[in-house]
C-alpha positions, -999 to 999 in steps of 0.1 A, spaced: 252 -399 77 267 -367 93 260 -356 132 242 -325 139 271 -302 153 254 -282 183 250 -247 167 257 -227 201 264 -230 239 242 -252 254 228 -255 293 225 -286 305 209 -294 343 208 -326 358 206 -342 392 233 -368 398 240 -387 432 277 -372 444 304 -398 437 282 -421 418 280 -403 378 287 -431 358 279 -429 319 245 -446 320 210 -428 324 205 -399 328 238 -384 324 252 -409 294 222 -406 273 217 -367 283 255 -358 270 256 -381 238 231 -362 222 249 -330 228 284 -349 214 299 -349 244 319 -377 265 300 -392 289 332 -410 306 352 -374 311 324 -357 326 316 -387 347 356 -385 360 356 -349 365 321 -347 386 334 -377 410 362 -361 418 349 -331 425 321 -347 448 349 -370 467 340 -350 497 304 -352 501 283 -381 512 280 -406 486 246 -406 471 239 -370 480 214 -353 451 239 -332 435 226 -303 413 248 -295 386 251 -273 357 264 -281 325 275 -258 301 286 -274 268 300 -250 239 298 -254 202 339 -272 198 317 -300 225 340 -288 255 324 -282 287 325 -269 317 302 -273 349 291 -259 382 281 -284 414 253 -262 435 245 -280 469 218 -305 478 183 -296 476 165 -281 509 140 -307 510 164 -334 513 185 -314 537 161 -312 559 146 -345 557 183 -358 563 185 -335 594 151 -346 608 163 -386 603 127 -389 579 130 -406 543 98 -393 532 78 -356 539 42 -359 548 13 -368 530 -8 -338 545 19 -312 550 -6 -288 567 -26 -314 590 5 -337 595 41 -332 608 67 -361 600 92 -348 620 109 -316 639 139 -293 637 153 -265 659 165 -232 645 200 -245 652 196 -271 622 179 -246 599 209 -217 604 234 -247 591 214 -256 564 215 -219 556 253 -220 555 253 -249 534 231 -229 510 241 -198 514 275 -212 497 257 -215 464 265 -190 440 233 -179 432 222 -173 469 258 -152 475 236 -116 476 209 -129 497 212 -128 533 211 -153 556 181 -144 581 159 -148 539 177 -180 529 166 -193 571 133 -177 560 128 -195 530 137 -230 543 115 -225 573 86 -221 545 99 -252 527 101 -275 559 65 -265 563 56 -277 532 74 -308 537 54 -315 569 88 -307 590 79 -287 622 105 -258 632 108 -251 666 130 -226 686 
């Protein structure tokens, strides 16, 4: 039997908890299929996440060429679970429009804008729309934003 060679660069995204990849699912299963070692990847990413909190949801982008070398990019945690952190709830409501799990002041939203605004796609948007935008998504987690 012969292995399907991966004909071109490939994409890969996955969510992995910072400090914790190891080579089981989803990130062992998810590179094997591509040909690519689940144990360096799982190395590299840990030590590049040393500095967050363990078990932060850690975007990352994989980008695996046709020689099965890659490279990756770490993006920062989603909003949702920034703010949820920041508002101390483990779950958004049920009824975001009729309920409100929990409340934030502007102060916590401009930090979470910093943290995102670090992101490399987000590096031509300004910070007053990234604010904007996570005020929207705190009101669709049932987070209320006060001044």
């Amino acid at each position: 039997m012969s292995k399907k060679a991966v004909s071109a660069a490939s994409v890969l995204k996955l969510m992995v908890p910072a400090g914790k990849a190891t080579p089981s699912p989803p990130v062992g299963p998810a590179l094997g299929q591509r040909g690519v070692k689940s144990m360096d990847f799982c190395k590299q990413f840990n030590d590049r996440t040393k500095d967050l909190i363990l078990e932060t949801p850690t975007p990352v982008a994989i980008n695996i060429k046709a020689d099965r070398t890659f490279t990756f990019s770490v993006k920062s945690p989603p909003t949702a679970w920034l703010l949820k952190r920041a508002a101390g709830v483990t779950k958004g409501a049920a009824q975001p429009g009729k309920e409100t799990v929990g409340t934030l002041s502007l102060k916590h939203i401009y930090a979470i804008g910093q943290i995102k605004s670090k992101d490399p796609v987000m590096s031509h948007i300004e910070l007053r729309s990234i604010c904007k935008s996570i005020i929207a998504t705190a009101k669709s987690v049932g987070i209320k934003v006060v001044a």
